[in-house]
C-alpha positions as a Markdown table, in Angstrom:
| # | Residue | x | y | z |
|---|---|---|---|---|
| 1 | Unk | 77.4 | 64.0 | 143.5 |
| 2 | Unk | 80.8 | 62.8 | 145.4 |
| 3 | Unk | 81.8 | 65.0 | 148.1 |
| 4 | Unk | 85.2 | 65.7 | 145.9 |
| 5 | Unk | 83.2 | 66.8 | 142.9 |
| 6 | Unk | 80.7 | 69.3 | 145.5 |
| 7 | Unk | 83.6 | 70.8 | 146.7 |
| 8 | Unk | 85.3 | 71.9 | 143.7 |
| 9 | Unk | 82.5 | 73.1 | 141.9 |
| 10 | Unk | 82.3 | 75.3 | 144.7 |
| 11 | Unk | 85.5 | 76.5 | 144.3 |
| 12 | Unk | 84.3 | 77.3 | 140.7 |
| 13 | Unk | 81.8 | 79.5 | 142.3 |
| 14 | Unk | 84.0 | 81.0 | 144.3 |
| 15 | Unk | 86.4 | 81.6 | 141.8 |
| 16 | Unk | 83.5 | 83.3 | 139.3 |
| 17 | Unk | 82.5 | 85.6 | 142.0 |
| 18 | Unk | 86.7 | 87.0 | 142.6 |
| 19 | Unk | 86.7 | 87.6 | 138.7 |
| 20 | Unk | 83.9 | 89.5 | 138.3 |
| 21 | Unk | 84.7 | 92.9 | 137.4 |
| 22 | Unk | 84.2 | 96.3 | 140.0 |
| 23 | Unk | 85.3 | 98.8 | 137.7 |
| 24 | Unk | 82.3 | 100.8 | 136.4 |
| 25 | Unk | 82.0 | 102.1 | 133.2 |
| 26 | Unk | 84.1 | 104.7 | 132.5 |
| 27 | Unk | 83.0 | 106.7 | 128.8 |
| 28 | Unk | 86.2 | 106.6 | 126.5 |
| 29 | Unk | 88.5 | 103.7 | 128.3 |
| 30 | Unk | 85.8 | 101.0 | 128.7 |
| 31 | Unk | 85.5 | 99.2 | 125.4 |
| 32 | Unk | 81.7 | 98.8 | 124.1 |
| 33 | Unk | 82.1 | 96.0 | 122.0 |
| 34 | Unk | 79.3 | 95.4 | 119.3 |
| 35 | Unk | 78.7 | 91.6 | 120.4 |
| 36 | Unk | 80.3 | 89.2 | 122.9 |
| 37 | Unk | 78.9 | 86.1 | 125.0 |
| 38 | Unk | 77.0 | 86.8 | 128.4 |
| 39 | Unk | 78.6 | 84.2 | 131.0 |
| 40 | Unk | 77.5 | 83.8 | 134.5 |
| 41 | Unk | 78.6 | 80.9 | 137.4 |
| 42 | Unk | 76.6 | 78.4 | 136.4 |
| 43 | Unk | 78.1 | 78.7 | 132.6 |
| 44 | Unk | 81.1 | 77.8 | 134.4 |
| 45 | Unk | 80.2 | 75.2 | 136.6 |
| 46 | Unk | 78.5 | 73.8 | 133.6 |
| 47 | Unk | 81.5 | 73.6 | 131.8 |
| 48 | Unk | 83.8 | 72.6 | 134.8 |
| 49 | Unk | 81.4 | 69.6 | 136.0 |
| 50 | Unk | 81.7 | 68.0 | 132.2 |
| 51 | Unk | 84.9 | 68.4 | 132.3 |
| 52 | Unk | 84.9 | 66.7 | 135.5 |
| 53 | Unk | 83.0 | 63.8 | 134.2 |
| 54 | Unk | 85.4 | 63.4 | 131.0 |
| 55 | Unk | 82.4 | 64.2 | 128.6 |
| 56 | Unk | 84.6 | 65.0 | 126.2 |
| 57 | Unk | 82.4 | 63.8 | 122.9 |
| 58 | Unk | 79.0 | 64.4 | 121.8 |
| 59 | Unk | 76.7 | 62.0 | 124.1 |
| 60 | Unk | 74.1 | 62.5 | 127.1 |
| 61 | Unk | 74.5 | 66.7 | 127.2 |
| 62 | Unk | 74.3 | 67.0 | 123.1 |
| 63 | Unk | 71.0 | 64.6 | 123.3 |
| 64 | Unk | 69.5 | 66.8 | 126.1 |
| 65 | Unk | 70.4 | 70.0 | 124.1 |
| 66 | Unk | 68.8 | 68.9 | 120.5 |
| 67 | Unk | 65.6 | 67.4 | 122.5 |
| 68 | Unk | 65.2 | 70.8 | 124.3 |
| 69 | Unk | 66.2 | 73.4 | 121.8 |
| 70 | Unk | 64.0 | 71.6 | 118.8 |
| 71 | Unk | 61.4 | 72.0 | 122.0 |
| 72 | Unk | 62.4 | 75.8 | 121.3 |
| 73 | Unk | 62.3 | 76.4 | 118.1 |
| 74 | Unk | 59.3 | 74.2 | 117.6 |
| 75 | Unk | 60.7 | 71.6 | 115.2 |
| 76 | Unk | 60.6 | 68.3 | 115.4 |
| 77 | Unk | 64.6 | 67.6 | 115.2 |
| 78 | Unk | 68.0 | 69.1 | 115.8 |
| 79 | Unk | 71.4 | 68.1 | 115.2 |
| 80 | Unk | 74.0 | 69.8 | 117.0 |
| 81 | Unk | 77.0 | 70.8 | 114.7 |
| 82 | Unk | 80.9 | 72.2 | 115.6 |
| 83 | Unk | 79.6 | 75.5 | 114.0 |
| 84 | Unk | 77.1 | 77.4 | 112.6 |
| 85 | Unk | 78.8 | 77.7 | 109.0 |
| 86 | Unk | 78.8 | 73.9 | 109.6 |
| 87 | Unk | 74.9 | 74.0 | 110.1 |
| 88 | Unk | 75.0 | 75.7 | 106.8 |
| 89 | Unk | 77.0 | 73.4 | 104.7 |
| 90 | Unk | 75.2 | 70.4 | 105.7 |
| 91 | Unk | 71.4 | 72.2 | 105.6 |
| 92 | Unk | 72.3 | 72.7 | 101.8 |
| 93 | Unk | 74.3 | 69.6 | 101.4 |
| 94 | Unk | 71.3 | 67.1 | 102.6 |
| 95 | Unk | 69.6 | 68.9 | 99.2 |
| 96 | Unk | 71.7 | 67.1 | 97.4 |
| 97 | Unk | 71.1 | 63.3 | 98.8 |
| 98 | Unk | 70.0 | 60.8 | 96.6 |
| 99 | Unk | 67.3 | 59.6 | 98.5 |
| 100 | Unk | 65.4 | 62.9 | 97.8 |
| 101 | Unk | 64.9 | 60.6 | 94.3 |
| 102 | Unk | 64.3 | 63.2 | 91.5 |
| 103 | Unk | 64.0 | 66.6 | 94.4 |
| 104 | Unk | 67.8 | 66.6 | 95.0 |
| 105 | Unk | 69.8 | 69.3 | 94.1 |
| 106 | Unk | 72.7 | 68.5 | 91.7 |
| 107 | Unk | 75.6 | 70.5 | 89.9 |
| 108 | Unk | 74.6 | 73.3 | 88.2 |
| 109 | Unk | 71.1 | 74.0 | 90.1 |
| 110 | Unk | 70.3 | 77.7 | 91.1 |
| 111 | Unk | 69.7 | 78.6 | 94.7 |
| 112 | Unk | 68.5 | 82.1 | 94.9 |
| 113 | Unk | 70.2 | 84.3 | 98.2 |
| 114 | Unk | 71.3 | 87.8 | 98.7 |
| 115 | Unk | 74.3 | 89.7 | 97.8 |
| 116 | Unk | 74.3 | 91.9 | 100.6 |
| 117 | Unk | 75.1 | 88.8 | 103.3 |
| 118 | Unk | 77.8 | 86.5 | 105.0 |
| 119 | Unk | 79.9 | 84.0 | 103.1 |
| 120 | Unk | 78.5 | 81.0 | 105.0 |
| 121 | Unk | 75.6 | 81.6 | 103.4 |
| 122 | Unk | 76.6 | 81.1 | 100.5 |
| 123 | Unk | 79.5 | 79.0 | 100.4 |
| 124 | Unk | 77.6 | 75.9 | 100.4 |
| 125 | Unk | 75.9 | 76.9 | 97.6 |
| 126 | Unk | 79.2 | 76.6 | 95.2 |
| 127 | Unk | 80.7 | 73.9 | 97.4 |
| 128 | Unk | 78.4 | 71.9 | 96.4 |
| 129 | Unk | 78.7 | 73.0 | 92.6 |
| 130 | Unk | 75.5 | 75.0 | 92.9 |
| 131 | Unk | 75.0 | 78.3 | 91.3 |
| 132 | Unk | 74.0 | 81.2 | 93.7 |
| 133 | Unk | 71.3 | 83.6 | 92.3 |
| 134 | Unk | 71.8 | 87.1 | 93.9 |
| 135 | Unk | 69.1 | 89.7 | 94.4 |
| 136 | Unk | 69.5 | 92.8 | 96.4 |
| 137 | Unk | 68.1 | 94.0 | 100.1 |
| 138 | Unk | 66.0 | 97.2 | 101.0 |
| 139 | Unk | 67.5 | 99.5 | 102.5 |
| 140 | Unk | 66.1 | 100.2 | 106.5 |
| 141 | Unk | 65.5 | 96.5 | 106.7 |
| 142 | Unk | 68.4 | 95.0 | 105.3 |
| 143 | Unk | 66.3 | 91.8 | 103.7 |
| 144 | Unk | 65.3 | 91.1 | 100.7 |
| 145 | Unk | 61.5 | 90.8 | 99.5 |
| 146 | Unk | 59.1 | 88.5 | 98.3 |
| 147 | Unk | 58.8 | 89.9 | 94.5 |
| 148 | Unk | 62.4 | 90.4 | 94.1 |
| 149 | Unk | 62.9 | 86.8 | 94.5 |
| 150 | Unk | 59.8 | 85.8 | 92.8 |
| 151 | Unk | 61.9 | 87.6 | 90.0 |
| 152 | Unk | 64.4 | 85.8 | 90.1 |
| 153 | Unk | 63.1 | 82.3 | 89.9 |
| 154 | Unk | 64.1 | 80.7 | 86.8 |
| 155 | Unk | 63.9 | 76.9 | 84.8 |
| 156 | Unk | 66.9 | 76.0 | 86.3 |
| 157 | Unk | 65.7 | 77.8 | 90.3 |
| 158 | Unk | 65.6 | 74.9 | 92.7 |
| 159 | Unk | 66.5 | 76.3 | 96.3 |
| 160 | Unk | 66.4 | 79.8 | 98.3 |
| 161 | Unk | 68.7 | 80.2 | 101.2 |
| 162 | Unk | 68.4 | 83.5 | 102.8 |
| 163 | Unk | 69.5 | 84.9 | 106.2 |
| 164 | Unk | 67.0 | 87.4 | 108.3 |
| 165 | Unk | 69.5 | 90.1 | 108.5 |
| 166 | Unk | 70.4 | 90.8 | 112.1 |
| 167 | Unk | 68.3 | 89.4 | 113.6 |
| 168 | Unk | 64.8 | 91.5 | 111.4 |
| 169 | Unk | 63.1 | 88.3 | 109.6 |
| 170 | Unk | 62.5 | 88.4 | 105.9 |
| 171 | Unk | 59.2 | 88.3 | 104.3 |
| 172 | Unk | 59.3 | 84.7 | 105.1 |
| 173 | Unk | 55.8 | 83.6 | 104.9 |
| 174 | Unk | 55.6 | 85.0 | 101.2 |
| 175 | Unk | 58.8 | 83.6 | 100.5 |
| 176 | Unk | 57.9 | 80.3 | 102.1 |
| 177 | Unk | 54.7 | 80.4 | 99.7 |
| 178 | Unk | 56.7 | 81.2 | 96.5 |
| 179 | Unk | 58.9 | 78.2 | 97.6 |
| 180 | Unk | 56.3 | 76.0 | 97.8 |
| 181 | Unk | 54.1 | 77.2 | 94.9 |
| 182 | Unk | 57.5 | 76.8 | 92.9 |
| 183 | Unk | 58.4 | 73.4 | 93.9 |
| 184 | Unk | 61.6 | 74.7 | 95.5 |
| 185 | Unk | 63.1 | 74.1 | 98.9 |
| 186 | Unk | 63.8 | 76.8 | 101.5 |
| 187 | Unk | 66.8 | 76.8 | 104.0 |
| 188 | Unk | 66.5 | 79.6 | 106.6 |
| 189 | Unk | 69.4 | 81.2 | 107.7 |
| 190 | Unk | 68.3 | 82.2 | 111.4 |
| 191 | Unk | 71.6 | 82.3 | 113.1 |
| 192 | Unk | 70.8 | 86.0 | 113.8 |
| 193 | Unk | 67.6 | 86.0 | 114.5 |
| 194 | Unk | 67.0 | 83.3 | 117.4 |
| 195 | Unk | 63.4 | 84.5 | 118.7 |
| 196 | Unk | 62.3 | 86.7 | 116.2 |
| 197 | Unk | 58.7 | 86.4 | 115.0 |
| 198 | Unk | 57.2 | 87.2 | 111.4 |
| 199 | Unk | 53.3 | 86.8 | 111.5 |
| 200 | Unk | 53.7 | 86.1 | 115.1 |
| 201 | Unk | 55.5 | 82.8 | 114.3 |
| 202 | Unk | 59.4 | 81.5 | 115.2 |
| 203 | Unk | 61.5 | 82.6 | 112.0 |
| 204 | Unk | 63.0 | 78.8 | 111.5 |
| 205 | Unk | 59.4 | 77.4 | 111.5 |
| 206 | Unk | 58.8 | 78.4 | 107.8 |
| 207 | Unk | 61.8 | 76.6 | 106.2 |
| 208 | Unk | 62.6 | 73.1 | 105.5 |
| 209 | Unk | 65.6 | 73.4 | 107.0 |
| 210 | Unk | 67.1 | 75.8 | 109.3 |
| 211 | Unk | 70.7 | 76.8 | 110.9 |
| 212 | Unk | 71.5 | 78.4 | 113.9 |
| 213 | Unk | 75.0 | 79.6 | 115.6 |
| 214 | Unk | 76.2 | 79.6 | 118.8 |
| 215 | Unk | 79.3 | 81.4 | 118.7 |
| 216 | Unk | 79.7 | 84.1 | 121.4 |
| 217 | Unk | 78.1 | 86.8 | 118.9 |
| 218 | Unk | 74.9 | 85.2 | 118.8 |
| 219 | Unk | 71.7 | 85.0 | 121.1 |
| 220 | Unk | 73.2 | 81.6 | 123.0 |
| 221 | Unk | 76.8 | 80.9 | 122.5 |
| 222 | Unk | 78.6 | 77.2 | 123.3 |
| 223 | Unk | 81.9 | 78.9 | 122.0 |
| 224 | Unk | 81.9 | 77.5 | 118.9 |
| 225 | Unk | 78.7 | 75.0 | 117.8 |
| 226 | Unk | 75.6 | 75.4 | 115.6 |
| 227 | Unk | 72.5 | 73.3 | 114.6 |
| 228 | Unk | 70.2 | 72.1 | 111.8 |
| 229 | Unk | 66.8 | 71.9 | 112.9 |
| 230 | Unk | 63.7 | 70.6 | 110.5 |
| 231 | Unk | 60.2 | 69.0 | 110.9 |
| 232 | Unk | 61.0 | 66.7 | 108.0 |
| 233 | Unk | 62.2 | 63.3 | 109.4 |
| 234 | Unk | 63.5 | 62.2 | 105.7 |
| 235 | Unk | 66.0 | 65.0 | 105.8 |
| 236 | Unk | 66.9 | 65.1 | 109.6 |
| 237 | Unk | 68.2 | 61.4 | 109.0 |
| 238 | Unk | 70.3 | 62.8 | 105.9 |
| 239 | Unk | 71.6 | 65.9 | 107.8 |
| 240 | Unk | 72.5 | 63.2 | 110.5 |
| 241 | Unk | 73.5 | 60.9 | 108.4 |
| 242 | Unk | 76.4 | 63.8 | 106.6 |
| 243 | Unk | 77.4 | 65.1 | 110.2 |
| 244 | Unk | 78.5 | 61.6 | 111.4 |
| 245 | Unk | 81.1 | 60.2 | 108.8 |
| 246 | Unk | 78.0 | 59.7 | 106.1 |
| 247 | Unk | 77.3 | 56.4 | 108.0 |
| 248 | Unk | 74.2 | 54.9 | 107.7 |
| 249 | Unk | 73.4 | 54.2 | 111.3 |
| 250 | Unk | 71.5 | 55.9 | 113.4 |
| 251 | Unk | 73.2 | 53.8 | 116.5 |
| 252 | Unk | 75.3 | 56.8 | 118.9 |
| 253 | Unk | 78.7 | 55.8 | 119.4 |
| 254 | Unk | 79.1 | 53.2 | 122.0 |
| 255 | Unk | 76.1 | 51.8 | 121.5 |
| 256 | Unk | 75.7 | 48.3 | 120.5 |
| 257 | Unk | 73.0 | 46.9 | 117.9 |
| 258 | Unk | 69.9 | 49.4 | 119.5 |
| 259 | Unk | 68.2 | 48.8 | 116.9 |
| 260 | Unk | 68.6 | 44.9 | 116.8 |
| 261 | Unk | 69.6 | 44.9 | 113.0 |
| 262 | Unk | 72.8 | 45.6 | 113.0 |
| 263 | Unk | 74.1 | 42.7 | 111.2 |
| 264 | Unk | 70.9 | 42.3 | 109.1 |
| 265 | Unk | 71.5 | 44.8 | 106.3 |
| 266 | Unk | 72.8 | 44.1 | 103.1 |
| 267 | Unk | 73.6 | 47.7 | 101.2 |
| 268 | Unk | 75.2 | 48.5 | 98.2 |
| 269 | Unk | 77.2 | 45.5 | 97.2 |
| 270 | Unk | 78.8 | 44.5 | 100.3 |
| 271 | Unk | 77.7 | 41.3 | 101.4 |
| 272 | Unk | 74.9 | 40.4 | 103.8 |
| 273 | Unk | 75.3 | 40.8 | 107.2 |
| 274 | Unk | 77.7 | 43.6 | 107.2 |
| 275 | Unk | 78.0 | 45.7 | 110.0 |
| 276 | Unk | 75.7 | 48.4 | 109.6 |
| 277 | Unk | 77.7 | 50.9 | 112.0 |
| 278 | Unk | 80.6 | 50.7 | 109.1 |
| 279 | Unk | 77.7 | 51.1 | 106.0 |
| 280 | Unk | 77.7 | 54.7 | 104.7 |
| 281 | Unk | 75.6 | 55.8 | 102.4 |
| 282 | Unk | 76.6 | 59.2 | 102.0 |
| 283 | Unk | 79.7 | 60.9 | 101.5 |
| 284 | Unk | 79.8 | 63.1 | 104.8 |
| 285 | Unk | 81.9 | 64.8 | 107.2 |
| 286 | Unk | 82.3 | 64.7 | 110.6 |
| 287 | Unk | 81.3 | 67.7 | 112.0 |
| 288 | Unk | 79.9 | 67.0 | 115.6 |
| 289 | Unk | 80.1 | 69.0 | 118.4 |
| 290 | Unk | 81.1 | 67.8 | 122.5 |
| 291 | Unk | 79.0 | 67.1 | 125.2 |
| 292 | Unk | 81.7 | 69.9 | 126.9 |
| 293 | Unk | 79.8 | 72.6 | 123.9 |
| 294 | Unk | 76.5 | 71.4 | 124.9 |
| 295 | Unk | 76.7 | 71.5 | 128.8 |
| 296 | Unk | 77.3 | 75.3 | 128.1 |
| 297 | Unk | 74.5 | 75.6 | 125.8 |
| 298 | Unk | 72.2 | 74.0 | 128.1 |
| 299 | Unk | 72.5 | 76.4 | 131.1 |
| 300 | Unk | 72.9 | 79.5 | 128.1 |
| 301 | Unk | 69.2 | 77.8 | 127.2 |
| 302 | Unk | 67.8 | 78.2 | 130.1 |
| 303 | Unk | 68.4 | 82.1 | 130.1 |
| 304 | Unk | 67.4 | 83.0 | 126.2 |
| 305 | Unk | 64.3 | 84.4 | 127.1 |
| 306 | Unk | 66.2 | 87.2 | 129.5 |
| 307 | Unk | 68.6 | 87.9 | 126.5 |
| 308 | Unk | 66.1 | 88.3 | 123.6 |
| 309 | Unk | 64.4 | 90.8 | 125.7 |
| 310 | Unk | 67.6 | 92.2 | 126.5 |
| 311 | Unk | 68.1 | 92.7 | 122.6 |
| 312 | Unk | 64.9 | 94.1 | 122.3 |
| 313 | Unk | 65.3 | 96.7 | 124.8 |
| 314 | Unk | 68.7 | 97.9 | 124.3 |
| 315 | Unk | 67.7 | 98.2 | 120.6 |
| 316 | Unk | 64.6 | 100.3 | 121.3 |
| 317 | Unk | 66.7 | 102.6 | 123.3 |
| 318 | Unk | 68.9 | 103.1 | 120.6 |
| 319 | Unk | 66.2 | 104.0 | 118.3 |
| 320 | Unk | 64.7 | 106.0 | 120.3 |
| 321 | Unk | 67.9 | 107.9 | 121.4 |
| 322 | Unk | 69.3 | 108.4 | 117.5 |
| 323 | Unk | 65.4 | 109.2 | 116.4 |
| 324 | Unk | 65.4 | 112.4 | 114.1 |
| 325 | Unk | 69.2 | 112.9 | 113.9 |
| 326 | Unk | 69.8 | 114.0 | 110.2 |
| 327 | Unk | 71.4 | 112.2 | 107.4 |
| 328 | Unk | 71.5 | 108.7 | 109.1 |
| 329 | Unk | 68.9 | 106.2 | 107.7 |
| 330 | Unk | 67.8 | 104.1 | 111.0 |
| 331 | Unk | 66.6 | 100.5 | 110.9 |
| 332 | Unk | 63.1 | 99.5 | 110.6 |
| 333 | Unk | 62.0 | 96.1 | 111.4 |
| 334 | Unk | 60.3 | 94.5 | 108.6 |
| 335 | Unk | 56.5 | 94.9 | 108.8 |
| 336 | Unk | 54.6 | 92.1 | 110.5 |
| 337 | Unk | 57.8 | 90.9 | 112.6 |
| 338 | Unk | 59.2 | 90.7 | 116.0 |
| 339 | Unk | 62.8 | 91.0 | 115.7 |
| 340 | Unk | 65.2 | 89.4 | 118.5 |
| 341 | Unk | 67.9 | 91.7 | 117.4 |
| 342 | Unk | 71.4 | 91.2 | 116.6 |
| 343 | Unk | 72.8 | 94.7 | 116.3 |
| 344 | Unk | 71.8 | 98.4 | 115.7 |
| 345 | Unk | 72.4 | 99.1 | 111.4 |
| 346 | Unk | 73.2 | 102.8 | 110.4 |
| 347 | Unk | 73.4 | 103.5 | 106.5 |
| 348 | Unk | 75.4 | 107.0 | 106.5 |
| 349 | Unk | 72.6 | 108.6 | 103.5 |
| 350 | Unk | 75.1 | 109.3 | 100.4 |
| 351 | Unk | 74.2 | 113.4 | 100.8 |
| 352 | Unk | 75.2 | 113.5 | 104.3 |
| 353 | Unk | 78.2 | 115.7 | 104.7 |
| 354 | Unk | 80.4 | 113.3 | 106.3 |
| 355 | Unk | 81.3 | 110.0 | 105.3 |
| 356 | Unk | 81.0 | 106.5 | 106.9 |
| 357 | Unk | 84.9 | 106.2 | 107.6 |
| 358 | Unk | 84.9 | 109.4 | 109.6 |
| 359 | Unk | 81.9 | 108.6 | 111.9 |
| 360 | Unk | 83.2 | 104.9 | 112.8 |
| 361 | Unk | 86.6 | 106.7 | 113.4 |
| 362 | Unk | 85.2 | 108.4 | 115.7 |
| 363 | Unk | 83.4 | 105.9 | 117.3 |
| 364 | Unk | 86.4 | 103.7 | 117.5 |
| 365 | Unk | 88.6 | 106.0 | 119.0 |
| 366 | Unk | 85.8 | 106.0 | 122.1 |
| 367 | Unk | 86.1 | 102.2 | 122.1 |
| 368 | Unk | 82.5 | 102.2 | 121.1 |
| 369 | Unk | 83.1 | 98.8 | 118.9 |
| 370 | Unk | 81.4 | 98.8 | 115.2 |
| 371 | Unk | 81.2 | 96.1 | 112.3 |
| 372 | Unk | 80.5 | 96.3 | 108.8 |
| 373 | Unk | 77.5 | 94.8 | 107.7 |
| 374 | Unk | 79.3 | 91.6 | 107.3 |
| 375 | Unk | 80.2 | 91.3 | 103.4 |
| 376 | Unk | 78.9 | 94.1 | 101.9 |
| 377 | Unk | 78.2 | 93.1 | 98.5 |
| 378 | Unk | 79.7 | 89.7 | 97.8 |
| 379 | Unk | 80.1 | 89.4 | 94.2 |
| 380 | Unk | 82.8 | 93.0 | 94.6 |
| 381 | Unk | 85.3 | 90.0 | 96.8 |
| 382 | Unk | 87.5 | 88.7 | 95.3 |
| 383 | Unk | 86.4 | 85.4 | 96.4 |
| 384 | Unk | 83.3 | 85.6 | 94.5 |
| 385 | Unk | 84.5 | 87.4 | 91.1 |
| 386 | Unk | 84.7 | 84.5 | 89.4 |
| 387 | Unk | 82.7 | 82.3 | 90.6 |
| 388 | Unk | 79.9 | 81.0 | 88.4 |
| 389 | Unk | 76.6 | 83.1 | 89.5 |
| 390 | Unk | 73.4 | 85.1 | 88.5 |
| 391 | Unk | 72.2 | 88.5 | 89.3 |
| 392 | Unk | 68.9 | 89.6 | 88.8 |
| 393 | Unk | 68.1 | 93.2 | 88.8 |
| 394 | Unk | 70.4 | 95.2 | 89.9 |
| 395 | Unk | 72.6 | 95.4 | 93.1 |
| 396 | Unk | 72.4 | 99.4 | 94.1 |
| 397 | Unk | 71.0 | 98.9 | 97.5 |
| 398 | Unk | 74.1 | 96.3 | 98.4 |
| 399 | Unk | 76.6 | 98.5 | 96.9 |
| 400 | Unk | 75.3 | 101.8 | 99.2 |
| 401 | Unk | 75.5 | 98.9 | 102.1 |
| 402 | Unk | 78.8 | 98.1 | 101.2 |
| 403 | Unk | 79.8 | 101.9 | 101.5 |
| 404 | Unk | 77.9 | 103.3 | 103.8 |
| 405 | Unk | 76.4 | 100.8 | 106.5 |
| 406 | Unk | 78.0 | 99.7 | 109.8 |
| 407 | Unk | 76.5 | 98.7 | 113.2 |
| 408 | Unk | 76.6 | 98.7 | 116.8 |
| 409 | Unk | 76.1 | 96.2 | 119.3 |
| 410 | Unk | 73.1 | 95.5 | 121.0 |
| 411 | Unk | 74.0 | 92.0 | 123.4 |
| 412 | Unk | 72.9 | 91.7 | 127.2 |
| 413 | Unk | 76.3 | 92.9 | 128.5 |
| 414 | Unk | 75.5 | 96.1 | 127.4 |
| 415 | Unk | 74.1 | 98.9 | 129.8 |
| 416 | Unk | 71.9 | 101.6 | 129.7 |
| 417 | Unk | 74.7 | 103.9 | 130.2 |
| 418 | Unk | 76.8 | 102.3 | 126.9 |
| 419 | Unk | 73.7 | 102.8 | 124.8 |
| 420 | Unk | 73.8 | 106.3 | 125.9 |
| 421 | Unk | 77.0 | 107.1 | 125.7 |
| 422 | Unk | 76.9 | 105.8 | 122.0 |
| 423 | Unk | 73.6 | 107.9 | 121.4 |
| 424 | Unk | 75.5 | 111.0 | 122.8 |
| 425 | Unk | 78.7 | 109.8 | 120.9 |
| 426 | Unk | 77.0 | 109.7 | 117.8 |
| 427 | Unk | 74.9 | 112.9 | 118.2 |
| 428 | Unk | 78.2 | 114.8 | 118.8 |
| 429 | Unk | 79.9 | 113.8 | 115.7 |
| 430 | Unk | 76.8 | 114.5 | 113.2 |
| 431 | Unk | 76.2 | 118.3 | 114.8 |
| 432 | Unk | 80.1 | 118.8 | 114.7 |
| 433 | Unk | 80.1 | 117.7 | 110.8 |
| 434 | Unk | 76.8 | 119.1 | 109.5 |
């Protein structure tokens, strides 16, 4: 490291240490917000010494990043995206690739996923001309379950893509079993749920493809950036091969004939010879993150066992804390799992005498911060109404969600005496109203 470079990443230290804040908590004025990104010096310095270095594309710290985080997550690939909705469009996207031969996905194929969910989800299912098959959630967990989407598999079913809601896997073993049993692939949504175990294995082992997010609401955050991860080597090269331009190549940038064929292929009709960095074979994107994102995410790595547990803890204080105060349903992980939570769900029960609108008033107006349970029930937006879909059975548990539910954070940055103070805050207003 030049002497130049030492000294101003000291600086960067320096400076981290004068911004940190020495205000305590005070109940009322100090905002509690539901999620948010937990930063510390070397985060900075992280970011600063790329910056430094002008590694202003994805190279060296992106590689680094997919090698250690598939490590993680105990896959044998990951491509690092700009986003985890990103992550989503190309997980269902490389379903669709004609060198899955007769398996790929094509217009007018069902993909089975819940109404009660967010819209990155599920866009990629219609942007791709897909139809989406909704079925609802239980209410406690805020998944849905292995029969109801058993139920819902039809001639035309080809794909399930569901989310572990906040963080609480789904019955994914069961589902992963009706998936395979069915012929059909299975994209897990497990941008929540980084760490969380069902049948004391990683949710985003069961899948044949799975996303993850890393903006600041989630269990590591880059800013923005997300990632496909999969043990399948045929569709890591697709999902590569979308997220870089739909090139065929598998050459990085700047490098020059690695692989000592570059001017050996002869594809489609173009004539012999042609340079195989400019051969695409897919219609893709290009939807790469920076080596900038991923000097962040490495040193965020590094501390994701410390924040899982910190999810774990503030959650089980929570629970604890709001246990046996009437007409709120709490949350229940689903049975067999681990969660690595992602917030704290209340359902306000519809014979409570209050409504939900009053209570997260209330909470709002003590800066205790509180978000929906993302959509509520997509097919009521008006996004959705007329979209081509399915339901089967009926949606009652997502419509009570879209009325009643909201949630509270549960991220490192809060403390022991945030939880509380929400506990108390929450306490106050059902005794006042009952």
């Amino acid at each position: 490291m030049s002497v130049h470079k030492e000294l101003v990443l000291d600086e960067v230290r320096k400076y981290h240490q004068d911004t940190l804040a020495t205000d305590g908590f005070v109940p009322g004025t100090t905002e509690i917000w539901p999620s948010g990104a937990v930063l510390d010096e070397d985060d900075r310095v992280a970011l600063v010494e790329a910056a430094l270095e002008m590694r202003i594309a994805a190279g060296h710290s992106s590689r680094k990043f997919e090698s250690r985080f598939a490590r993680r997550l105990k896959r044998r690939k990951a491509h690092l995206t700009n986003s985890g909705s990103s992550a989503n469009l190309l997980a269902t996207t490389a379903l669709t690739s004609h060198l899955l031969e007769d398996r790929r996905l094509r217009p007018g194929d069902e993909v089975i996923t819940v109404a009660a969910g967010f819209p990155t989800t599920v866009n990629p299912i219609l942007q791709n001309g897909l139809v989406p098959v909704f079925v609802d959630v239980e209410l406690g967990t805020y998944n849905t379950t292995a029969d109801r989407v058993a139920q819902a598999i039809g001639p035309k079913t080809r794909a399930i893509i569901i989310a572990h809601a906040l963080g609480n896997p789904f019955e994914v073993a069961e589902i992963a079993q009706l998936a395979e049993d069915n012929d059909l692939f299975l994209i897990e949504d497990n941008c929540d749920a980084v760490g969380s175990l069902y049948d004391g294995k990683l949710t985003g082992t069961f899948g044949d493809l799975t996303t993850v997010s890393f903006y600041p609401a989630h269990h590591l955050t880059m800013g923005e950036g997300g990632c496909v991860l999969t043990s399948n080597l045929a569709l890591a090269r697709i999902v590569e091969s979308l997220r870089d331009w739909g090139r065929d190549c598998w050459c990085e940038p700047g490098e020059s004939n690695k692989c000592l064929k570059r001017f050996k292929y002869q594809m489609g009709t173009l004539p012999a010879g042609y340079d195989h960095k400019y051969i695409f074979s897919h219609v893709g994107y290009n939807l790469k993150a920076t080596d900038l994102q991923a000097a962040l995410g490495l040193t965020q790595l590094a501390k994701l066992d410390g924040f899982i547990e910190a999810r774990k803890r503030n959650w089980r204080r929570l629970r604890d804390g709001l246990e046996g105060v009437p007409h709120l349903l709490l949350p229940e992980p689903t049975p067999n799992s681990d969660p690595s939570w992602f917030g704290f769900v209340l359902t306000v029960q519809p014979d409570a005498p209050f409504e939900r609108a009053a209570l997260v008033d209330f909470l709002e107006d003590r800066k205790i911060g509180t978000r929906r349970l993302f959509a509520g029930n997509l097919t009521r937006h008006p996004a959705y109404i007329d979209q081509p879909h399915r339901v089967v059975g009926d949606l009652t548990n997502s419509d009570i969600v879209t009325e009643q539910t909201f949630w509270v954070g549960v991220y490192p940055g809060l403390t022991d005496e945030m939880l509380d103070y929400i506990v108390a805050s929450v306490k106050e207003f059902v005794e006042a109203n009952s």
